[in-house]
ChimeraX commands (.cxc) that place a marker at each C-alpha (Angstrom):
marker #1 position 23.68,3.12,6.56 radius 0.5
marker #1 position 23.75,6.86,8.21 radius 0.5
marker #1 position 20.53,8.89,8.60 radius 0.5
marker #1 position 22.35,11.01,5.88 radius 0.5
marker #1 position 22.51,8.72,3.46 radius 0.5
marker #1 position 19.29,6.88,4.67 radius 0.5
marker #1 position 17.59,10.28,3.73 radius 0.5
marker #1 position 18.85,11.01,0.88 radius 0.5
marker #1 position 17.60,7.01,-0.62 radius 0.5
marker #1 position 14.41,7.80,0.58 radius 0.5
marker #1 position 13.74,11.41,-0.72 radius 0.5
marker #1 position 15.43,9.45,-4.26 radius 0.5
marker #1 position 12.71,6.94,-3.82 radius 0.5
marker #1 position 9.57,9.09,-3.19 radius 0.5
marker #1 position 11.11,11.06,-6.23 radius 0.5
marker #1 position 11.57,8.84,-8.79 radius 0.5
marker #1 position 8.95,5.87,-7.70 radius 0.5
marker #1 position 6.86,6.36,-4.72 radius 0.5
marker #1 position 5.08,9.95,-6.57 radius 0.5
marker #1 position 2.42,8.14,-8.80 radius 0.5
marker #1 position 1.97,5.21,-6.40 radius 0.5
marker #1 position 1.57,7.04,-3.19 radius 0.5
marker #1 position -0.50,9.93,-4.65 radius 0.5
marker #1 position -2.92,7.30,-6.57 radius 0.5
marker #1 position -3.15,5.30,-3.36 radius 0.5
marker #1 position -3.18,8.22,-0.95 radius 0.5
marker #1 position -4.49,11.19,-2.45 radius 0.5
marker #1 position -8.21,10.53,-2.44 radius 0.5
marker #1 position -7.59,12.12,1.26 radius 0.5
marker #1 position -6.85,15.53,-0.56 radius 0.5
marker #1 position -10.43,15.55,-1.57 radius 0.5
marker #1 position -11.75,17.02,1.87 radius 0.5
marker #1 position -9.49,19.39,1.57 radius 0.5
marker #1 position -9.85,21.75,-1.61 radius 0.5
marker #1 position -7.53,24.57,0.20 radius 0.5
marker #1 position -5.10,27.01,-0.60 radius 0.5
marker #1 position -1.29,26.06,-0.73 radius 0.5
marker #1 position -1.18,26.91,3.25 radius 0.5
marker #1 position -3.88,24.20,3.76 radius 0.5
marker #1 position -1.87,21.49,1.74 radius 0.5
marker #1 position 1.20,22.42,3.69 radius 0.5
marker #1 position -0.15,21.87,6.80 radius 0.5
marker #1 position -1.55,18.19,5.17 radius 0.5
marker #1 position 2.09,17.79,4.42 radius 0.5
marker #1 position 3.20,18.46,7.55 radius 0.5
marker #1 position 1.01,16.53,9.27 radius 0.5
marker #1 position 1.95,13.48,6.81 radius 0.5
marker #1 position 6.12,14.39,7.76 radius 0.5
marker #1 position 4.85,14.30,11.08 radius 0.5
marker #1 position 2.99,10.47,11.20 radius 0.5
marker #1 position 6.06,9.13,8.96 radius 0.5
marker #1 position 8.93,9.77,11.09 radius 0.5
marker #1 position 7.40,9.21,13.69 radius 0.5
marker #1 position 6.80,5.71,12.62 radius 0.5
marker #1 position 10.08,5.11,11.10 radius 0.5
marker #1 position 11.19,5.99,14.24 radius 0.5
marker #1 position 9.68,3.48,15.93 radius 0.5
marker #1 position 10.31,0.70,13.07 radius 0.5
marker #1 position 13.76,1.30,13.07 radius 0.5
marker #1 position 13.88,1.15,17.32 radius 0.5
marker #1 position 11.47,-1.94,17.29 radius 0.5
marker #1 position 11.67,-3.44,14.14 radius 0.5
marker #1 position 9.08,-6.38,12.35 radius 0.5
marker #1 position 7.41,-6.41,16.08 radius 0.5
marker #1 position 4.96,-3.40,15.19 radius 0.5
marker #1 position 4.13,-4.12,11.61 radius 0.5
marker #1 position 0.25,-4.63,11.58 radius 0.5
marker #1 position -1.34,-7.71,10.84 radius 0.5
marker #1 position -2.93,-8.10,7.68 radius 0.5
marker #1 position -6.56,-8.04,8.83 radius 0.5
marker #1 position -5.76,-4.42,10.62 radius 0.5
marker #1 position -4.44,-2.95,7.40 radius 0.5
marker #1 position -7.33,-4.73,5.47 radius 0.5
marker #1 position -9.66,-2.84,7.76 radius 0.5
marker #1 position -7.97,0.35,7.25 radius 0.5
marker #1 position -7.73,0.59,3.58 radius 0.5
marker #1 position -11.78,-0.52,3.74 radius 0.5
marker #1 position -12.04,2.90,6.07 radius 0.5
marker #1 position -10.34,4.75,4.46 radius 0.5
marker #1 position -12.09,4.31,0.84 radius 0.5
marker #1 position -15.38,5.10,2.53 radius 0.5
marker #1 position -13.67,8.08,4.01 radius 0.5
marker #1 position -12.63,9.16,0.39 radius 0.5
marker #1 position -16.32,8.61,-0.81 radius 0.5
marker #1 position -17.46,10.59,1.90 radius 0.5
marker #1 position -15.41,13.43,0.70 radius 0.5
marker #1 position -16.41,13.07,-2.72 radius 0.5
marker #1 position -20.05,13.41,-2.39 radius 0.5
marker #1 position -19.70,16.18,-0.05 radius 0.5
marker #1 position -18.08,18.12,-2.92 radius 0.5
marker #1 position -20.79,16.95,-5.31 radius 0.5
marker #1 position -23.27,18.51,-2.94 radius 0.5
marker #1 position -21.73,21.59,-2.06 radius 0.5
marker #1 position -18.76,22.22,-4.44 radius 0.5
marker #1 position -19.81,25.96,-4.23 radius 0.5
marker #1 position -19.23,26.50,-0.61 radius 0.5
marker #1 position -15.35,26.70,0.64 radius 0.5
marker #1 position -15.30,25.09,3.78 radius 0.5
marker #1 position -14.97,26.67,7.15 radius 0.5
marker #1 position -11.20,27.40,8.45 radius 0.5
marker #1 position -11.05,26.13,11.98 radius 0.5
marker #1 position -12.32,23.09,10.42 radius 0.5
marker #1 position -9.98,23.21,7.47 radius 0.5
marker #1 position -7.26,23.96,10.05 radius 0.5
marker #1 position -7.50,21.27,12.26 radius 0.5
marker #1 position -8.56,18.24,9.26 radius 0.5
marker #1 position -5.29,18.77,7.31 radius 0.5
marker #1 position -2.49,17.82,9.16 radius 0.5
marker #1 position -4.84,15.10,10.58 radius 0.5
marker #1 position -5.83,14.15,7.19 radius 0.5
marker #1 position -1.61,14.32,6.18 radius 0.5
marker #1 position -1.09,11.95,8.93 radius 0.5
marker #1 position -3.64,9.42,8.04 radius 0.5
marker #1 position -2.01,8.80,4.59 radius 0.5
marker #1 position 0.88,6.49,6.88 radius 0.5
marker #1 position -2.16,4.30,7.60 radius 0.5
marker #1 position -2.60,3.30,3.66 radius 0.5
marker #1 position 0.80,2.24,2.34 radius 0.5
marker #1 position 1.66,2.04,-1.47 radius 0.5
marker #1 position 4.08,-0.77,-2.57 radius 0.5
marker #1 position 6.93,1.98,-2.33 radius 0.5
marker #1 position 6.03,3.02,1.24 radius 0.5
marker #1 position 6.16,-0.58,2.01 radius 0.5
marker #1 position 9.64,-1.11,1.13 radius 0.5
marker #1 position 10.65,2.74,2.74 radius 0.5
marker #1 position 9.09,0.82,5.80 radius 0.5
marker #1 position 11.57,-2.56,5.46 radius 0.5
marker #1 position 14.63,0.05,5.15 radius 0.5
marker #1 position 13.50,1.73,8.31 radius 0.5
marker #1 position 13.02,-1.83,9.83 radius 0.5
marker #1 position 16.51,-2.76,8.48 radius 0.5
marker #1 position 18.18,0.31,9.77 radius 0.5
marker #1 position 17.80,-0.84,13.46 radius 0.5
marker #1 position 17.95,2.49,14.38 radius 0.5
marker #1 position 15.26,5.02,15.83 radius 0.5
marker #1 position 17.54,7.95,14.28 radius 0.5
marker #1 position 17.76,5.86,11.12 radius 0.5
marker #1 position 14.45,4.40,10.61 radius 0.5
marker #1 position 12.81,8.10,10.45 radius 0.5
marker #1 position 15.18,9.55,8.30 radius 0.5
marker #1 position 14.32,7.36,5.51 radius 0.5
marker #1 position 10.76,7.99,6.29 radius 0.5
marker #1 position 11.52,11.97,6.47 radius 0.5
marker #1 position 13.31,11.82,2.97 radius 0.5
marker #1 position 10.46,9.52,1.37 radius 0.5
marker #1 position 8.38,12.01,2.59 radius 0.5
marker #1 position 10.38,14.89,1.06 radius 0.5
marker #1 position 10.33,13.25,-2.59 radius 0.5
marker #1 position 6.53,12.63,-2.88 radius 0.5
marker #1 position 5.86,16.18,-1.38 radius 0.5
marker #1 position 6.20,17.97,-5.17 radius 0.5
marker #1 position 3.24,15.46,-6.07 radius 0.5
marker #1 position 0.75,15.99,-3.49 radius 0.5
marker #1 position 1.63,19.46,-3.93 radius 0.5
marker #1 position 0.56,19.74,-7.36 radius 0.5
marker #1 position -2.59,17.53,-6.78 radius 0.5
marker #1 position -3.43,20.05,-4.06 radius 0.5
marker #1 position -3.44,22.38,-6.43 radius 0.5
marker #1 position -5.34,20.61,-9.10 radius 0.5
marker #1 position -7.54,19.51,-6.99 radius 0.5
marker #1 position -8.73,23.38,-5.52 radius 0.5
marker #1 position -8.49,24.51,-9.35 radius 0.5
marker #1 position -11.57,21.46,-10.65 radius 0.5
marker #1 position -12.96,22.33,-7.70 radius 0.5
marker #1 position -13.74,25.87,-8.44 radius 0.5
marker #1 position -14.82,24.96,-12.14 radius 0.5
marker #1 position -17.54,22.51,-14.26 radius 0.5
marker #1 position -15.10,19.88,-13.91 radius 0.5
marker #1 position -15.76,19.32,-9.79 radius 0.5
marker #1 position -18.58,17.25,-10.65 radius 0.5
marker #1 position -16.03,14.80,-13.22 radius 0.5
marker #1 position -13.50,15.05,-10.20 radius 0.5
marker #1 position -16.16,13.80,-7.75 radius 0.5
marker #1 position -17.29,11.04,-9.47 radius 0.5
marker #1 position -13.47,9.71,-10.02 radius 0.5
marker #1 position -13.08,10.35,-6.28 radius 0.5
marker #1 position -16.37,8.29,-5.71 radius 0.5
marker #1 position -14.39,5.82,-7.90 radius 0.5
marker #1 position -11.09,5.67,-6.08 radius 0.5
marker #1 position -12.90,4.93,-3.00 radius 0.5
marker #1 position -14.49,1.80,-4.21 radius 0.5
marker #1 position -11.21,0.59,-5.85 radius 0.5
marker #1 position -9.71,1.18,-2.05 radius 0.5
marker #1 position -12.58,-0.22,-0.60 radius 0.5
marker #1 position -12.63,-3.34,-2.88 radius 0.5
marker #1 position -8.65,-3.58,-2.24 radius 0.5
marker #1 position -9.06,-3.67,1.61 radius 0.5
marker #1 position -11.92,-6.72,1.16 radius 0.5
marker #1 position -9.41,-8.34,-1.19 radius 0.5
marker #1 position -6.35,-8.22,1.35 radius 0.5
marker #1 position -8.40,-8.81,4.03 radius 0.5
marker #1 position -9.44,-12.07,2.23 radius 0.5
marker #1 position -13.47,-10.90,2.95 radius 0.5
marker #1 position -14.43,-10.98,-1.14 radius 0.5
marker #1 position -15.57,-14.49,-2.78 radius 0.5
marker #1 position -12.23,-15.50,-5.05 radius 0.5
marker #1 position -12.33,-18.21,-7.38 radius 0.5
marker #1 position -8.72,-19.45,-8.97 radius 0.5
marker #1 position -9.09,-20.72,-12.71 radius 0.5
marker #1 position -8.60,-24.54,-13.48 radius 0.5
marker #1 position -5.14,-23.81,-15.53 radius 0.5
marker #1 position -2.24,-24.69,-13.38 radius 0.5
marker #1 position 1.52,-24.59,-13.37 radius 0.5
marker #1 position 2.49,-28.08,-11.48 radius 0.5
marker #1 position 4.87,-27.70,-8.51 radius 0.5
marker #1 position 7.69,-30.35,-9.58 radius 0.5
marker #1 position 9.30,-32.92,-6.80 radius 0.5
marker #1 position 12.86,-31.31,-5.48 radius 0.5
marker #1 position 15.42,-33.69,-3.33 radius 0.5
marker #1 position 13.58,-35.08,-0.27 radius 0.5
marker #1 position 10.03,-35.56,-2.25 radius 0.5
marker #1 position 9.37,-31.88,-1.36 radius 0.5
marker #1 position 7.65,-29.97,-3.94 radius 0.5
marker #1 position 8.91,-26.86,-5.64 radius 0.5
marker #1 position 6.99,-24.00,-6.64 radius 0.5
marker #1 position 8.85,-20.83,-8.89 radius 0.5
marker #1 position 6.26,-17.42,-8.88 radius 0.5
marker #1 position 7.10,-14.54,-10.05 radius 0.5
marker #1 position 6.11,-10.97,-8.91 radius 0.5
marker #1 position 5.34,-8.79,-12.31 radius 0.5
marker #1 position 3.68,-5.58,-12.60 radius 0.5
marker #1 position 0.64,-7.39,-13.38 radius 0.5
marker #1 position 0.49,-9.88,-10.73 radius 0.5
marker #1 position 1.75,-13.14,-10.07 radius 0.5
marker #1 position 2.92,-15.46,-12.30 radius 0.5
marker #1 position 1.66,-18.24,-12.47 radius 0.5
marker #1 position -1.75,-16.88,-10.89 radius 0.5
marker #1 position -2.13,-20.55,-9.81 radius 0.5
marker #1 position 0.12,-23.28,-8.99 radius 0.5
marker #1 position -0.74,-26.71,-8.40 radius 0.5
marker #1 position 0.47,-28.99,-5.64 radius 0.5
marker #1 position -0.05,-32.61,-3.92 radius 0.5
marker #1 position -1.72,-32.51,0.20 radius 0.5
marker #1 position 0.02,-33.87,2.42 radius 0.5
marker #1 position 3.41,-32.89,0.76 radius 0.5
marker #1 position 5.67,-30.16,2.15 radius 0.5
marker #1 position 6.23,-27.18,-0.16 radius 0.5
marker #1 position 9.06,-24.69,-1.36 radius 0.5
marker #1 position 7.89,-21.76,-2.92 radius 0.5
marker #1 position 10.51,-19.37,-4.62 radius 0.5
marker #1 position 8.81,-16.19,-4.78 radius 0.5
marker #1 position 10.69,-13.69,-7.05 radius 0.5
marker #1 position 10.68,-10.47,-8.00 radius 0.5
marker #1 position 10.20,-9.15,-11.36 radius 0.5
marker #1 position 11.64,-5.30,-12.86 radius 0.5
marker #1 position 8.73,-3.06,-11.75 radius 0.5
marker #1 position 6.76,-5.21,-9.13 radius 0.5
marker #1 position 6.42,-2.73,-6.69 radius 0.5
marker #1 position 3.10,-3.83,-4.99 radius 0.5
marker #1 position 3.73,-7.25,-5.18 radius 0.5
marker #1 position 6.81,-7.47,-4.10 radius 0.5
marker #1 position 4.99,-7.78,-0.76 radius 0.5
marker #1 position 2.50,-10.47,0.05 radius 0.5
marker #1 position 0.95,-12.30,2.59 radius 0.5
marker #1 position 0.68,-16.19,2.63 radius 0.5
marker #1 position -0.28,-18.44,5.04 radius 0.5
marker #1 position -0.60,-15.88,7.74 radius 0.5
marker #1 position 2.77,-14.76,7.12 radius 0.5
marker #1 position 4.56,-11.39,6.09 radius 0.5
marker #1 position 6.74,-11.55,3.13 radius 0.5
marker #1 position 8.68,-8.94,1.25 radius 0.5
marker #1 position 10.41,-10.55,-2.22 radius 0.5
marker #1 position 12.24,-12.04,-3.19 radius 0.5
marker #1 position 12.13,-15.28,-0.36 radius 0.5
marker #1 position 11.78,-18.55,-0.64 radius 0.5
marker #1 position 8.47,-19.76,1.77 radius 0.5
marker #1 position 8.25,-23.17,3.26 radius 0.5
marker #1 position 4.88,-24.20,3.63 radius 0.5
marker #1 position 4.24,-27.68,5.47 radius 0.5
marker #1 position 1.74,-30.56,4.19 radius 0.5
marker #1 position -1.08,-29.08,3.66 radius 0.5
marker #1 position -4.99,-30.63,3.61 radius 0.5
marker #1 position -6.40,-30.55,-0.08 radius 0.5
marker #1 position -7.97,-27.57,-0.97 radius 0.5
marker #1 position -6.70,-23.75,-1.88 radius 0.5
marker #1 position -4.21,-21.61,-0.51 radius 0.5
marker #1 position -4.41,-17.84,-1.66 radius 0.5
marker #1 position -1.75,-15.34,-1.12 radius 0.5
marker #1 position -1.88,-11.57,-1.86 radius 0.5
marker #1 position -0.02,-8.07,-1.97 radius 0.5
marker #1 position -0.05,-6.16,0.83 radius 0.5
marker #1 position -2.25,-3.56,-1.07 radius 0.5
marker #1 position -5.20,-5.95,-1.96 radius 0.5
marker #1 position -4.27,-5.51,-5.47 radius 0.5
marker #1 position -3.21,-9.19,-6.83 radius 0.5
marker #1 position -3.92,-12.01,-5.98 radius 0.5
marker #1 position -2.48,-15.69,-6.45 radius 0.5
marker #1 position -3.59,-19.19,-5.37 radius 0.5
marker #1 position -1.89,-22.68,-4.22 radius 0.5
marker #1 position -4.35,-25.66,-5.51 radius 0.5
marker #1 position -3.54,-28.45,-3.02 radius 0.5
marker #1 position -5.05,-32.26,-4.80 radius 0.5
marker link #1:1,2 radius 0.2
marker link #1:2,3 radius 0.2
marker link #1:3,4 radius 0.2
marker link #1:4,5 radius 0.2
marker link #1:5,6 radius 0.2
marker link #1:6,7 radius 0.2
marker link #1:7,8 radius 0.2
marker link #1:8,9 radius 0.2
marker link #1:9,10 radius 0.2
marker link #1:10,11 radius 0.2
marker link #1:11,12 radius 0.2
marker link #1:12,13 radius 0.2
marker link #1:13,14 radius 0.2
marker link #1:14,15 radius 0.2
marker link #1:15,16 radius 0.2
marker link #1:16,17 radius 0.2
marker link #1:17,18 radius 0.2
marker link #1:18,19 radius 0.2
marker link #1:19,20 radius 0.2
marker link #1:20,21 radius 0.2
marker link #1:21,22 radius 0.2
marker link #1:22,23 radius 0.2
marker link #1:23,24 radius 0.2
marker link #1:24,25 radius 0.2
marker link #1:25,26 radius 0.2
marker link #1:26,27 radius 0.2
marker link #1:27,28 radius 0.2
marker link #1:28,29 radius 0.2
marker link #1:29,30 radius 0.2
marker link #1:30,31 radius 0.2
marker link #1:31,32 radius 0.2
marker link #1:32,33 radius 0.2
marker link #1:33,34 radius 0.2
marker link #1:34,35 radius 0.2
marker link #1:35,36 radius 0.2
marker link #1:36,37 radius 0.2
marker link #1:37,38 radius 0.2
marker link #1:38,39 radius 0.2
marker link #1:39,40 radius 0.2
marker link #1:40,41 radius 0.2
marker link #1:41,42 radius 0.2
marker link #1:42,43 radius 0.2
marker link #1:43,44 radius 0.2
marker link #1:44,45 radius 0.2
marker link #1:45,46 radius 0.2
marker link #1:46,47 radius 0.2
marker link #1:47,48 radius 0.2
marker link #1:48,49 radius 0.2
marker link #1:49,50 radius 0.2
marker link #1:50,51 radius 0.2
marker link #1:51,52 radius 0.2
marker link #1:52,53 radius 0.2
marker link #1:53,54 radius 0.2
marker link #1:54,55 radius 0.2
marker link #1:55,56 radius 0.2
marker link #1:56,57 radius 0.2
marker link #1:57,58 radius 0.2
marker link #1:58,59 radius 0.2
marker link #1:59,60 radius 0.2
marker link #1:60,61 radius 0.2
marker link #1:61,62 radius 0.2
marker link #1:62,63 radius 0.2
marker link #1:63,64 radius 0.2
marker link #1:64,65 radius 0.2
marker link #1:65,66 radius 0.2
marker link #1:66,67 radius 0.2
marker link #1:67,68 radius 0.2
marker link #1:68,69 radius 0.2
marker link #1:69,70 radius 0.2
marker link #1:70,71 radius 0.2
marker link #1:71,72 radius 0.2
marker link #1:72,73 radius 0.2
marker link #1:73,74 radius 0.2
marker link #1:74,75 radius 0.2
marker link #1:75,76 radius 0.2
marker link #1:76,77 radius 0.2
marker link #1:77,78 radius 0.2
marker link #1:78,79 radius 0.2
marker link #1:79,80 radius 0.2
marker link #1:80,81 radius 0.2
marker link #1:81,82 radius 0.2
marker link #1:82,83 radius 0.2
marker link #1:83,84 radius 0.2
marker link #1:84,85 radius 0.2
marker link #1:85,86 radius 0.2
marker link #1:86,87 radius 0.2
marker link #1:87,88 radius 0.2
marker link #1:88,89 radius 0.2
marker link #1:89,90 radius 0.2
marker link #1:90,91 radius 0.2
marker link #1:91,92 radius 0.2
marker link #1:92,93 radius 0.2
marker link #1:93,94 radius 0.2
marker link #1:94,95 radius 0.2
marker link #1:95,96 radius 0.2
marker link #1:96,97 radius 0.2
marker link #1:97,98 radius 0.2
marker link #1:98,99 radius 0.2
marker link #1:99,100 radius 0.2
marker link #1:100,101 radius 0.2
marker link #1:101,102 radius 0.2
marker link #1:102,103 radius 0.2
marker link #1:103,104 radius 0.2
marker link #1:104,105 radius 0.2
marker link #1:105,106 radius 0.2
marker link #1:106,107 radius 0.2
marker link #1:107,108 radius 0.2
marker link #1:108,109 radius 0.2
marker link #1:109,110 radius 0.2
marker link #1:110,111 radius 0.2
marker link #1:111,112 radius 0.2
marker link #1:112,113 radius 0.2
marker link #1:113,114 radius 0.2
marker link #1:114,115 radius 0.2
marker link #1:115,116 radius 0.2
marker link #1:116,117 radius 0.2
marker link #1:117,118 radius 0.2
marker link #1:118,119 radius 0.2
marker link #1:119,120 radius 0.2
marker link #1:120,121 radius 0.2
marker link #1:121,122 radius 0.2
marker link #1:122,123 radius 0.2
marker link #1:123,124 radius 0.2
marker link #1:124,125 radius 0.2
marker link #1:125,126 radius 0.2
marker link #1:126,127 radius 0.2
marker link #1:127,128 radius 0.2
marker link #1:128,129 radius 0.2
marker link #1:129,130 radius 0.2
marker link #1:130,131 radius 0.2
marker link #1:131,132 radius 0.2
marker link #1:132,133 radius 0.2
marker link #1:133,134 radius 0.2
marker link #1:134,135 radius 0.2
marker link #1:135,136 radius 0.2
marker link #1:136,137 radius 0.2
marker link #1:137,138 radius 0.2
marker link #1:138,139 radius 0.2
marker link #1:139,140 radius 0.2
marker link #1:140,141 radius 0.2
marker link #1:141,142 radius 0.2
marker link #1:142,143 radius 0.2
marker link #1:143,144 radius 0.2
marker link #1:144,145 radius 0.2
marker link #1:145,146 radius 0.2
marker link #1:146,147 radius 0.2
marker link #1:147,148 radius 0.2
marker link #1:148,149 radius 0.2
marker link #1:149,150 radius 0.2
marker link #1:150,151 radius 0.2
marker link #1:151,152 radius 0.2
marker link #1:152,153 radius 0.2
marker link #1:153,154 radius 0.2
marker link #1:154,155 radius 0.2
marker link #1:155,156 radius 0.2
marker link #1:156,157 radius 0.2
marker link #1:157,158 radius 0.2
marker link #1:158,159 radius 0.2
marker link #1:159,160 radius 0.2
marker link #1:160,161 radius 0.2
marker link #1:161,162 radius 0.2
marker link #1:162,163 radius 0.2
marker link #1:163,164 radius 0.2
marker link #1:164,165 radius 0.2
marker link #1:165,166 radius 0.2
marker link #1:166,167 radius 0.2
marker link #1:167,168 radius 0.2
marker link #1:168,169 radius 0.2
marker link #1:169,170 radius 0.2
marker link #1:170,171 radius 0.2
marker link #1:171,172 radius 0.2
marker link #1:172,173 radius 0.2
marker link #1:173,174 radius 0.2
marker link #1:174,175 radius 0.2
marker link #1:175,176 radius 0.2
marker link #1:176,177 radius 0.2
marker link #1:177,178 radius 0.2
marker link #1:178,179 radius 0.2
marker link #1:179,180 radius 0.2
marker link #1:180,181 radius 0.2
marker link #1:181,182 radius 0.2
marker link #1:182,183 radius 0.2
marker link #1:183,184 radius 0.2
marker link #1:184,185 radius 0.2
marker link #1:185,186 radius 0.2
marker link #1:186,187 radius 0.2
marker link #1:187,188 radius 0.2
marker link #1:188,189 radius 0.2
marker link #1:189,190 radius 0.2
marker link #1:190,191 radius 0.2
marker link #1:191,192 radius 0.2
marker link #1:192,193 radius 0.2
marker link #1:193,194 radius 0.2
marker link #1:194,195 radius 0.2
marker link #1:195,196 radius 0.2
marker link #1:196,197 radius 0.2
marker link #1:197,198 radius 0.2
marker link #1:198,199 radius 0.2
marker link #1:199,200 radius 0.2
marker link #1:200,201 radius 0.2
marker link #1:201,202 radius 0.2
marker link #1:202,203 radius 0.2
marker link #1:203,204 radius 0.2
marker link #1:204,205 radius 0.2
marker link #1:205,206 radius 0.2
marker link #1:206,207 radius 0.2
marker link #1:207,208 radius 0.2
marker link #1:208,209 radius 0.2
marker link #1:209,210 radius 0.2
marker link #1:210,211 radius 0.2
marker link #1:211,212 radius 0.2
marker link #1:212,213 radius 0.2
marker link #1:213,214 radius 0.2
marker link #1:214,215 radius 0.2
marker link #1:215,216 radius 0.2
marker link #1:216,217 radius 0.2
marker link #1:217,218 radius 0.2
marker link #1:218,219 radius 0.2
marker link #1:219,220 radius 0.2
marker link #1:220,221 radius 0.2
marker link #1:221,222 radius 0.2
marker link #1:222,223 radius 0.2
marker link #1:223,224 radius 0.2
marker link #1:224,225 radius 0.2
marker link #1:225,226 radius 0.2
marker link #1:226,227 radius 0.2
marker link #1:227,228 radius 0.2
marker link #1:228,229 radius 0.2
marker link #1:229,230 radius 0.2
marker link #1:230,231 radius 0.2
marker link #1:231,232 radius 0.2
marker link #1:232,233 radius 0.2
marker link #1:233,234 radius 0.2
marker link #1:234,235 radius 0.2
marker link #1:235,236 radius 0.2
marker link #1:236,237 radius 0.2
marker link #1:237,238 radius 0.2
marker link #1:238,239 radius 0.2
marker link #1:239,240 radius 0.2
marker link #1:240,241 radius 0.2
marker link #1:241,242 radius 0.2
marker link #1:242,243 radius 0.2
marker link #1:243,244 radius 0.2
marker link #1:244,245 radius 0.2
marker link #1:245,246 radius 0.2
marker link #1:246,247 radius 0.2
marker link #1:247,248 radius 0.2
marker link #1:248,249 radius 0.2
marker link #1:249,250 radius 0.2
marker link #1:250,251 radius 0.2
marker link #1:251,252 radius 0.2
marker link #1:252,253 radius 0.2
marker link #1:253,254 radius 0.2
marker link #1:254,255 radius 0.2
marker link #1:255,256 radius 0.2
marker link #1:256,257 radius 0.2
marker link #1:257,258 radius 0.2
marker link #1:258,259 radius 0.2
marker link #1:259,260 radius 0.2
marker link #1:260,261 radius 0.2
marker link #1:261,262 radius 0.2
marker link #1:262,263 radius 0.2
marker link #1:263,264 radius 0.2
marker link #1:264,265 radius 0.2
marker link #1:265,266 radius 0.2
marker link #1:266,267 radius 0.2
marker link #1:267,268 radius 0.2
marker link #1:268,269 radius 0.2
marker link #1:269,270 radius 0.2
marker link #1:270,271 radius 0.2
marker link #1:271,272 radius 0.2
marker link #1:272,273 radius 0.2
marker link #1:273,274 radius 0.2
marker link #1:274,275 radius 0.2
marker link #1:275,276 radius 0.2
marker link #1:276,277 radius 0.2
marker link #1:277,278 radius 0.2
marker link #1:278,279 radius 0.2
marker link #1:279,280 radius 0.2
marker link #1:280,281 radius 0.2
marker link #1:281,282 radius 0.2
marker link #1:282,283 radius 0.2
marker link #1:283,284 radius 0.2
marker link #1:284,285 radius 0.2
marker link #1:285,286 radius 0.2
marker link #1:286,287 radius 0.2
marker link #1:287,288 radius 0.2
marker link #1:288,289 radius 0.2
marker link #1:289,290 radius 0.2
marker link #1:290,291 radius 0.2
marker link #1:291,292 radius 0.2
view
C-alpha cells in the first residue's frame, strides 16, 4: 500500500475503533497531567512523536523488534503503578496546579510512553506497519492512527482538568487508582506471574488425518472460546485459532512462547501431560490447553 493510503487506514482506524480502546488502556497517563489544552498538545505530540518513530522502524525491520512477552508484561505492570502514582498525587494535592517546567517537560514524555502500552487496535496498526516493509510506510500508518485517536485524548484532557478543578477529583482519583490495578493485574496476567486455575469443563480436541489432534478456538469479545480445550500428551496438535466480529484484544495471543495475531492455525508438538495457557497480548483473556 502507499504511505497515502497507509495513513489514511490508520487515522480510519484510530477513528472509528482504536478511540475507546486506546484511551481506556492509555489514558490513565493523562492523570499527571491536569493541564490546559497547550499541555495535552504537547502529550500529543510527544505520543505522534514515539509512534512514527516506531512504525518506522517496524516497517524497516519488521517482526525482529517486536518485544517479547515478558518485556511488555513488565511494562504494562509499570506503567499501572505509574498511573496510581498519579492518582494519589491528585488525591493529595488536587488544589495545587503543578509547576510548568515540570508540566513542560512530563507531557510529551508522558505522550510518548503511551507506545509502550498497546491496545488490541494499536496492535494490529503495529502488524500493518510490519506488513508494509517499508520505513516510509510503517510510520505513516502509525502517524494516521495517531491522528484518529487524537479527538479522544483531547477531550479526556479536557475532562480530566475540568474534575480536577471540582468535588468530583476525589471520584476521578479513586477510578484512576482503579485503572492502575486493572493494568497492573493485566501485566501479571500476560506475563503469566498470577496463580490461574482452568475449570474441569472441556471441549475435546478430535483426531484429524495422521492421528494429530485438532483443536477449533475462537477469539470473541469476551475471550476465548472454548476457555479450555482438552487434548492427549504425547500427541501433536493443530489448533485453528479464529477470529470472531469484535475481538480486538484477542485477536492477538501468545502460546507456547510464540507471537500470534488471528486468525492462524498453531502447530504445537507432543506435549508432556499437564496445562498449556495462552493469552492476549493485553493480559486481558486468558485460555488453557489440558494435556491427559
Amino acid at each position: 500500500m502507499e504511505p497515502v493510503a497507509l495513513f489514511v487506514s490508520g487515522t480510519a482506524a484510530g477513528l472509528v475503533a482504536g478511540t475507546a480502546s486506546c484511551t481506556a488502556v492509555q489514558g490513565g497517563l493523562l492523570f499527571g497531567l491536569q493541564g490546559t489544552p497547550r499541555v495535552v498538545a504537547r502529550f500529543l505530540a510527544g505520543r505522534l512523536a514515539s509512534y512514527v518513530t516506531a512504525g518506522a522502524v517496524l516497517g524497516a525491520l519488521g517482526s525482529m523488534v517486536r518485544l517479547p512477552p515478558p518485556v511488555r508484561a513488565g511494562m504494562l505492570v509499570a506503567a499501572g503503578f505509574m498511573v496510581i502514582f498519579f492518582a494519589l498525587r491528585m488525591l493529595r494535592h488536587r488544589r495545587c496546579e503543578p509547576r510548568p517546567p515540570a508540566r513542560r517537560l512530563k507531557a510529551p514524555l508522558l505522550g510518548a510512553a503511551t507506545v509502550l502500552l498497546p491496545c488490541g487496535v494499536t496492535l494490529s496498526m503495529e502488524m500493518l506497519a510490519v506488513t508494509s516493509a517499508s520505513a516510509v510506510g510503517g510510520a505513516a500508518v502509525m502517524g494516521g492512527f495517531v491522528v484518529g485517536t487524537a479527538p479522544a485524548f483531547a477531550l479526556l484532557g479536557f475532562v480530566l482538568r475540568r474534575v480536577s478543578q471540582s468535588r468530583l477529583a476525589a471520584f476521578a482519583g479513586v477510578v484512576a487508582v482503579a485503572a492502575g490495578l486493572w493494568t497492573i493485574t493485566s501485566g501479571l496476567s500476560l506475563g503469566g506471574w498470577l496463580p490461574q486455575e482452568a475449570s474441569r469443563a472441556a471441549a475435546m480436541a478430535k483426531t484429524g488425518p495422521g492421528g494429530v489432534q485438532l483443536l477449533t478456538i475462537w477469539a470473541t469479545e469476551r475471550g476465548y472460546r472454548p476457555g479450555v480445550s482438552q487434548a492427549r500428551a504425547g500427541v501433536p496438535v493443530e489448533v485453528d485459532f479464529r477470529a470472531g466480529e469484535g475481538a480486538a484484544c484477542a485477536t492477538h495471543l501468545t502460546i507456547d512462547g510464540r507471537d500470534v495475531d488471528l486468525p492462524a492455525t498453531v502447530h504445537l508438538p507432543a506435549q508432556p501431560p499437564g496445562q498449556l495457557r495462552y493469552v492476549c497480548a493485553m493480559g486481558m483473556f486468558t485460555g488453557f490447553i489440558t494435556f491427559r
